[in-house]
C-alpha positions in Angstrom: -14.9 -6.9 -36.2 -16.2 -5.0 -33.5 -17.8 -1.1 -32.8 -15.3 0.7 -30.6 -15.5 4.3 -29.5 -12.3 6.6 -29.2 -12.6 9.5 -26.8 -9.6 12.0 -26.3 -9.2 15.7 -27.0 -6.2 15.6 -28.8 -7.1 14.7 -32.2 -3.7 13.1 -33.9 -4.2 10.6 -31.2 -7.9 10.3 -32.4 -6.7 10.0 -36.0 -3.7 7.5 -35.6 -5.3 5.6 -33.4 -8.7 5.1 -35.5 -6.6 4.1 -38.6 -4.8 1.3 -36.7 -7.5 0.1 -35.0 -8.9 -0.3 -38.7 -6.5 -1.5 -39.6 -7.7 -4.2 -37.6 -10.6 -4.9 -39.1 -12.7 -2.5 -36.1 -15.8 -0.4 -37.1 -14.5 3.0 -34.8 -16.1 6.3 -34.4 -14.8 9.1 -31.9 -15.4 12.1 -30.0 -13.5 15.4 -28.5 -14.9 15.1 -25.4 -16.7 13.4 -22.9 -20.2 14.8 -23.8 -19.8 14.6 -27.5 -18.9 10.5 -26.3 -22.2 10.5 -24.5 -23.8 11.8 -27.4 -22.8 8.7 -29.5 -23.6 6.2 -27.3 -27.2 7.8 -27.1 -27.2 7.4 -30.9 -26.0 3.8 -30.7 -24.5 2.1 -27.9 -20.4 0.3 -29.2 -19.2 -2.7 -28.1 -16.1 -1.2 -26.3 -15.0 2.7 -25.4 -11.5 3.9 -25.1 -11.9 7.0 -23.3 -8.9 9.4 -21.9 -9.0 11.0 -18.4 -8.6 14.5 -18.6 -10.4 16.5 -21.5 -12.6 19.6 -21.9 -15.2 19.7 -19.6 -16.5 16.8 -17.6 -13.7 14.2 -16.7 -13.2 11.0 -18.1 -14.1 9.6 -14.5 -17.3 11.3 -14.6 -18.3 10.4 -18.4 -17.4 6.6 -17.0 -20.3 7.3 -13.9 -22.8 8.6 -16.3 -22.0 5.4 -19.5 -22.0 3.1 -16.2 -26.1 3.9 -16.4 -26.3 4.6 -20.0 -25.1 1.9 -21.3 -24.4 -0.5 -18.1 -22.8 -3.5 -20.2 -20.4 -1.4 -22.0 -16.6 -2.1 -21.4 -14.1 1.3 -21.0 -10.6 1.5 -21.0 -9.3 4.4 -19.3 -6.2 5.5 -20.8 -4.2 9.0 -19.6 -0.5 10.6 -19.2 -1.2 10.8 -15.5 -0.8 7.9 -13.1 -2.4 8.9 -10.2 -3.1 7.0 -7.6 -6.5 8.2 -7.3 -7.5 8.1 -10.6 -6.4 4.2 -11.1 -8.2 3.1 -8.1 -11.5 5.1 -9.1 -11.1 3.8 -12.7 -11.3 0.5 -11.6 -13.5 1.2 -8.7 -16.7 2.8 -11.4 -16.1 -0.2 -13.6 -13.3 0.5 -15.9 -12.4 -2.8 -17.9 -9.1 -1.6 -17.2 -6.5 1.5 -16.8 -3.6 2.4 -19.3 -0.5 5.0 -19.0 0.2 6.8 -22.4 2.4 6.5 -24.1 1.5 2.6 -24.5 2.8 0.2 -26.4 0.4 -0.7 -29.1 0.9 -4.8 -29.1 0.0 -4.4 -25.2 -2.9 -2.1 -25.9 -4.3 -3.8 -28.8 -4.4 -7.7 -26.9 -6.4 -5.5 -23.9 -8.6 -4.4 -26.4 -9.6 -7.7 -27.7 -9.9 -8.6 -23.9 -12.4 -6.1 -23.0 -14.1 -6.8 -26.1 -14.5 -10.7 -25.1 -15.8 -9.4 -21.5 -17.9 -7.0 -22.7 -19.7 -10.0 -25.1 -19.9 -12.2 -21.8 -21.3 -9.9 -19.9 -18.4 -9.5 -17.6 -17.3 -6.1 -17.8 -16.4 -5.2 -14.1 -19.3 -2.4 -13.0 -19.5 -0.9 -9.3 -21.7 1.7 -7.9 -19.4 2.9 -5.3 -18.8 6.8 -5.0 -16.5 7.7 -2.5 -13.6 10.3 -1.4 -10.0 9.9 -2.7 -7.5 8.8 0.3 -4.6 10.5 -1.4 -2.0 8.2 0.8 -0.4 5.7 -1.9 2.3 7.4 -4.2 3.6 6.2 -7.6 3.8 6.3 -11.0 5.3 2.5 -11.7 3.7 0.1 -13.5 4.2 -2.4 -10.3 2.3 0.5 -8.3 -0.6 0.6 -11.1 -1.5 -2.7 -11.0 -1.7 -2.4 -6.7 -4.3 0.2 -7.7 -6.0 -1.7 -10.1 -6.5 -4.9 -7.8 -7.3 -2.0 -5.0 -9.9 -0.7 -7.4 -11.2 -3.9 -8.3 -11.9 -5.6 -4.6 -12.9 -2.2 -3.0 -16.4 -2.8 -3.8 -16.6 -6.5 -2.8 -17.0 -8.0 0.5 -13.9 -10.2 -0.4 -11.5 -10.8 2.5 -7.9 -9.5 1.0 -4.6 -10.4 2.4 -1.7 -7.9 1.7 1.8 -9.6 1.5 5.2 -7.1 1.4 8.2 -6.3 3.3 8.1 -4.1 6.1 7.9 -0.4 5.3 6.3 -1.2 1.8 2.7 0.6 2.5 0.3 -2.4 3.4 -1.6 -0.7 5.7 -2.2 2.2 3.5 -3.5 -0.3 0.8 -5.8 -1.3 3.4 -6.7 1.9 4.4 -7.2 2.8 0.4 -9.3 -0.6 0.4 -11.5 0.6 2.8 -12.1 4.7 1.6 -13.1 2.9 -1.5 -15.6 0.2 -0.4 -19.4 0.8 0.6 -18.6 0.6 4.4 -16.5 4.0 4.3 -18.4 5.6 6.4 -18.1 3.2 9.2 -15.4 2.4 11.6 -11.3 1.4 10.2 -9.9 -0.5 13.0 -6.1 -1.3 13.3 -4.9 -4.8 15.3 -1.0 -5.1 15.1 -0.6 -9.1 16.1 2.7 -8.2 17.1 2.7 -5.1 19.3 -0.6 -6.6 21.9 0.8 -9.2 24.3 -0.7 -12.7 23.6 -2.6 -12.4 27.1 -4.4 -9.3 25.9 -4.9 -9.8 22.2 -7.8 -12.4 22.7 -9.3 -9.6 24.8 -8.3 -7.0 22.4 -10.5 -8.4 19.7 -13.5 -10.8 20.6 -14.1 -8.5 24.1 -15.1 -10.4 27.7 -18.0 -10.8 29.7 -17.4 -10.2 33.3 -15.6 -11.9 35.6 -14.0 -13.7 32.7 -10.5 -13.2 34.2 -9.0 -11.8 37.2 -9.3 -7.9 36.9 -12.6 -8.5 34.3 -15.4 -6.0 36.3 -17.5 -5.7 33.9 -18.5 -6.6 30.1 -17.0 -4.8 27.6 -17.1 -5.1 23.8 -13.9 -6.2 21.4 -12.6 -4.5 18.9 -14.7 -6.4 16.5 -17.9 -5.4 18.0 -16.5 -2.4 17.6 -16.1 -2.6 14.1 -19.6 -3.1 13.2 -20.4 -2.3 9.3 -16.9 -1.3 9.0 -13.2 -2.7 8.4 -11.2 -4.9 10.7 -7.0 -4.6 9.4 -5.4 -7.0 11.4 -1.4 -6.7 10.9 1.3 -8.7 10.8 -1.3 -11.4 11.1 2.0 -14.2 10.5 2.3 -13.5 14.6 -1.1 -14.3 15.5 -1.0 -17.0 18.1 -2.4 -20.4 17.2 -5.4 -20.4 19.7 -6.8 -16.5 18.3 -6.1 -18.1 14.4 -9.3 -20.5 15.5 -11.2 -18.0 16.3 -10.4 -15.6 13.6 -11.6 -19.0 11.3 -14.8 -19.3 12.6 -15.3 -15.0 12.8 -14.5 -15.7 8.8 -16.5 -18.8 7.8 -19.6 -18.3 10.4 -19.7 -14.1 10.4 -19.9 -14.8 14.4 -17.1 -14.5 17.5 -17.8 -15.2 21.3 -16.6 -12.9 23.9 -14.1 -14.0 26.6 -16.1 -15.8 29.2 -19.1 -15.9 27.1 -20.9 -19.0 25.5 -23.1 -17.4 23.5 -22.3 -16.7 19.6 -22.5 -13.4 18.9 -23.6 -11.9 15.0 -20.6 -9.6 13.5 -20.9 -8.0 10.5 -17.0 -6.4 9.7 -14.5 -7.0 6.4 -11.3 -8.8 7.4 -8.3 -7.2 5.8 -4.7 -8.7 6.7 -1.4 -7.8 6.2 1.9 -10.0 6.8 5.9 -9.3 5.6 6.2 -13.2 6.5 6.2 -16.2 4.5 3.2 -17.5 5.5 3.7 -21.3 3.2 6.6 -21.6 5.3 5.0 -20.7 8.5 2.5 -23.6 7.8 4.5 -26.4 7.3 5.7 -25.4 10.3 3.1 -25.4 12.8 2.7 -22.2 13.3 0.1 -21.0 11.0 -3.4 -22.7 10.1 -3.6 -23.7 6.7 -7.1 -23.2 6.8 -7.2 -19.6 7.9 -4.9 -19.2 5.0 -7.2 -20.3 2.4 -9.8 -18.3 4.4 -7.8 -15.0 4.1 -6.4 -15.2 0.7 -9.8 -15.0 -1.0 -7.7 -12.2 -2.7 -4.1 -11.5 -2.6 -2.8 -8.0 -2.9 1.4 -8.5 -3.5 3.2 -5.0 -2.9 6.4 -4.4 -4.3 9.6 -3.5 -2.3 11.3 0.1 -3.4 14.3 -1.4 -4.8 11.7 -3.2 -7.5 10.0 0.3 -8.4 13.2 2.7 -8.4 11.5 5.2 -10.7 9.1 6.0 -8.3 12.2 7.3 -5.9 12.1 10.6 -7.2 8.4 11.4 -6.7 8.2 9.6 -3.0 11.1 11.9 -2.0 9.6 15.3 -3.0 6.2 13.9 -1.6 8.2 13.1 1.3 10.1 15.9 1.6 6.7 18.6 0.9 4.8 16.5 3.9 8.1 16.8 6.4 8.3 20.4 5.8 5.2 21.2 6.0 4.7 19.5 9.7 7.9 21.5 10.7 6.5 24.6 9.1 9.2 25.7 7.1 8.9 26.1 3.2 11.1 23.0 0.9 14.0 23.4 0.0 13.7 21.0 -3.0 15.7 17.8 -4.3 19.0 18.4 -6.1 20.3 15.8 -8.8 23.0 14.8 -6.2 20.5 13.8 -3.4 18.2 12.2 -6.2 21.2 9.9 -7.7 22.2 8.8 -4.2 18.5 8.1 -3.0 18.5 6.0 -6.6 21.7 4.2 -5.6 20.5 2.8 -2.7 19.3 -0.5 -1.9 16.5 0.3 0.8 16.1 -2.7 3.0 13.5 -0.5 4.7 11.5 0.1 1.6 9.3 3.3 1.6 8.9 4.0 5.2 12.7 3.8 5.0 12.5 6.6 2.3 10.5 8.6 4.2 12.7 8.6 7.4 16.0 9.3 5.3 14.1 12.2 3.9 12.5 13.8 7.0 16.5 13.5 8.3 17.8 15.2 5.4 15.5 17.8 6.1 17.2 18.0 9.3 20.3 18.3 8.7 20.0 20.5 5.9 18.6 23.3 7.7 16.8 25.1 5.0 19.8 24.3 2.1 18.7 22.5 -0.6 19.1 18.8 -0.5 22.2 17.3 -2.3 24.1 14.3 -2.1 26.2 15.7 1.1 22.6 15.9 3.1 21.0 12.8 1.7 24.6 10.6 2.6 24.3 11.7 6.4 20.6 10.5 6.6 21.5 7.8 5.2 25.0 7.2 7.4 24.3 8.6 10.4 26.5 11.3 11.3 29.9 11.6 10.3 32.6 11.7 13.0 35.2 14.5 13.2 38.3 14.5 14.0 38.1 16.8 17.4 35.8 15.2 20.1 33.7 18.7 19.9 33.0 17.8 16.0 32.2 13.9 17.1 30.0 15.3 20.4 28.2 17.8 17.5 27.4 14.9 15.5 26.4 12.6 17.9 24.0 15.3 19.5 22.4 16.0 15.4 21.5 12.4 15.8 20.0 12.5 18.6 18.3 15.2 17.8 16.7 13.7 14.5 15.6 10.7 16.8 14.1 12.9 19.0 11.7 14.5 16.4 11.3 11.0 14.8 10.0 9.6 18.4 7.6 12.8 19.2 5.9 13.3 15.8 5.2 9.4 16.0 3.4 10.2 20.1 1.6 12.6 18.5 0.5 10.9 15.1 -3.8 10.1 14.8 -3.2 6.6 15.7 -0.4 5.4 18.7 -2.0 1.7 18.3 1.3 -0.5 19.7 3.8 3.2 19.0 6.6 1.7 21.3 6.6 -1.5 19.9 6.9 -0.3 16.4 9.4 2.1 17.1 11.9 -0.1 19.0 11.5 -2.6 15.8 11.9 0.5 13.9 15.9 1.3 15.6 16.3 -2.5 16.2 16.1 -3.2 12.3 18.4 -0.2 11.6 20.8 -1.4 14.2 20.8 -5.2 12.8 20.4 -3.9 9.2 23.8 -1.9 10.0 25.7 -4.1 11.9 25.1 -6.6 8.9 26.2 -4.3 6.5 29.8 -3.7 8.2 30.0 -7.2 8.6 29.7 -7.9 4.8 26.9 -10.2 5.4 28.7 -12.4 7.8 25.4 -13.3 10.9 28.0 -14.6 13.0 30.6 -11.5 12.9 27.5 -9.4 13.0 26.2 -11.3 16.3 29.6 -10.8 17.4 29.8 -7.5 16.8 26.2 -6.7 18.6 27.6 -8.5 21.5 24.6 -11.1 21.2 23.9 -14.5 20.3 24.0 -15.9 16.4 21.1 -17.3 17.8 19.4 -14.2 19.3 20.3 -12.6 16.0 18.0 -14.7 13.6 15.2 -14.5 16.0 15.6 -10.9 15.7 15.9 -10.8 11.8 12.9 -13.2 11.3 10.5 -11.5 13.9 11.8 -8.0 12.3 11.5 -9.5 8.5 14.9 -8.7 7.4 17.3 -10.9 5.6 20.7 -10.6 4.8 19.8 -9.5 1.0 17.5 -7.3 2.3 19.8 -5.9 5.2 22.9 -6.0 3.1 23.7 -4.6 -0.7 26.6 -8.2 -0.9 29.0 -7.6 -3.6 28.4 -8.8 -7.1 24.8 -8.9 -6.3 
């Protein structure tokens, strides 16, 4: 038997849920709202609160800040009809035991109950002191989206290094950048290192700096992007590409908090967070040869999987308006809003390209659209490419909408806050859409699709591996 506190303003909730968790065999007492909670821990401190988010007054987030130093060892699961992003990560974040979406399932709830209530008589209940501003920049609703804001909220406030695995286009570097607004080095610098888009020549450079005269061109000393990075947060992306002789370095930058500059000898002290970020199979990668198993073990001191779209459907509908709000809003026009049609296509699709796919499809729409509202006729061009006519003028019409699209695509990327490695991402960008396409006519088949590129089988793995795309991925086969 155990104390345990129910907070919510809705009082049938209060009720029914009391009477069960009697049932139980608990001792339960509850309040309206978040002071009247505070009010009955003064009086005598529970072994577990159950506290929703948004109730008269002061917040359930707030209430959580204030118990955190009222009663520090006291275990609170958030519960609310609201999954926002923010409010799961800064749950966790303040040292929620845990976050839950109502309606729950009681069997579910009632086993995290008796979890929390084992933590809390450890002494493990989670607990951070961490206040810091919301990011706003990861969007979903999914329960495979709430527990990336959960492990988000729980390694913010650590020094841990965290290596984010997902296919391309699935968000990792916004769960970095969420990793980051969250942690006690905020304030400082949030560098980005794409492995892939700095030539292997430069990237040693890029990162550990040089002392001069180092190499041919060297003139005078300058500091890596490391140094750089002092207090703050190194995200070093599709780190699967890193070249063997950096992945030694980047060991002893992890296990001795120190790097050498290029033509230097003498070890210098670095204090920056490692985050890291691959779409590639990094086991695989090991065995062969081209990936230290080491620096693995180094990196995955916490793993952060993110799902791909097609694995969180039901969060479709709210990416697109999110999508399609942002889009209009650069292009200053008002939206035109989501109609069923354009909402049951976007759900039919497979999305090889994930979310970033999503969000490109969208911004098209709006496009072609021109201030209609979006159905399925809109949403099936994004996601075609033009439609031919019959009369050249119709095809030439087309063909200049497209380019058109790509056009607007390519500038707002120039002009986006950070260009780090722009033209390398964006010819990956058309060069998965082009194999992704060719593979789908092709059914599948690498070597018609090869064929049918006018390049090499060969040529054409390379190109799927570097770019992360399989045939599954690239290709809805049927019966699958």
């Amino acid at each position: 038997m155990a104390r345990i506190l129910i907070v919510d303003d809705e009082a049938g909730l209060r009720q029914s849920f009391a009477r069960l968790l009697r049932q139980e065999g608990h001792e339960v007492t509850d309040a309206a709202s978040g002071e009247e909670a505070l009010a009955r821990v003064a009086e005598r401190v529970p072994e577990l609160a159950v506290m929703d988010v948004r109730m008269p007054g002061a917040s359930g987030i707030e209430i959580l800040k204030r118990l955190r130093v009222l009663a520090p060892g006291l275990p609170v699961i958030i519960m609310t009809a609201y999954g926002a992003t923010e409010t799961a990560i800064e749950a966790v974040n303040q040292g929620a035991f845990d976050y839950v979406l109502k309606p729950f399932e009681i069997p579910h709830m009632l086993r995290l109950i008796e979890q929390a209530l084992a933590a809390g008589r450890a002494g493990a209940a989670p607990q951070s002191e961490a206040e810091h501003a919301v990011p706003g920049a990861l969007v979903g609703q999914s329960q495979a989206m709430q527990e990336v804001y959960k492990m988000i909220g729980r390694v913010a406030g650590t020094s841990a290094t965290v290596l984010i695995r997902g296919e391309s286009g699935t968000g990792k570097e916004l769960v970095a950048r969420a990793v980051h607004a969250y942690s006690r080095r905020s304030a400082k610098p949030f560098l980005v290192i794409n492995c892939v888009a700095i030539p292997e020549t430069l990237l040693e450079s890029e990162l550990f700096g040089h002392e001069k005269g180092a190499f041919t061109g060297a003139g005078a000393r300058r500091a890596g992007r490391i140094e750089l990075a002092a207090g703050g947060t190194i995200f070093l992306d599709e780190i699967g590409d890193m070249p063997l002789s950096i992945q030694a370095k980047m060991l002893r930058l992890l296990e001795e908090k120190s790097i050498e500059r290029l033509g230097g000898g003498k070890p210098l002290p670095v204090d920056a967070r490692i985050l890291a970020a691959t779409n590639r199979d990094l086991e695989t990668a090991i065995a062969g040869g081209t990936f230290r198993e080491d620096l693995f073990y180094r990196l995955k001191v916490v793993t952060i999987n993110l799902p791909p779209l097609r694995e969180r459907a039901g969060d479709i509908p709210i990416l697109a308006e999110h999508f399609l709000a942002r889009h209009a809003r650069e292009l200053g026009v008002p939206s035109p809003g989501l109609l069923d049609s354009g909402l049951r296509l976007l759900g039919e699709y497979a999305w090889p390209g994930n979310v970033r796919e999503l969000a490109n499809v969208v911004q098209k729409a709006l496009i072609f659209g021109r201030g209609v509202p979006i159905g399925a006729d809109q949403i099936g061009r994004a996601l075609a490419g033009a439609q031919t006519g019959g009369a050249a003028g119709g095809a030439i019409g087309n063909v200049q909408a497209v380019e058109d699209a790509v056009r607007e695509y390519v500038r707002q990327a120039l002009l986006a806050e950070d260009t780090t490695g722009v033209f390398h991402r964006l010819t990956d960008r058309f060069d998965g859409l082009i194999v992704a396409e060719a593979l789908t006519i092709c059914g599948g088949n690498r070597s018609r699709a090869a064929k049918l590129l006018g390049i090499s089988r060969p040529n054409l793995l390379a190109k799927m591996d570097k770019l992360g795309l399989s045939v599954r991925q690239s290709v809805k086969l049927e019966g699958s």
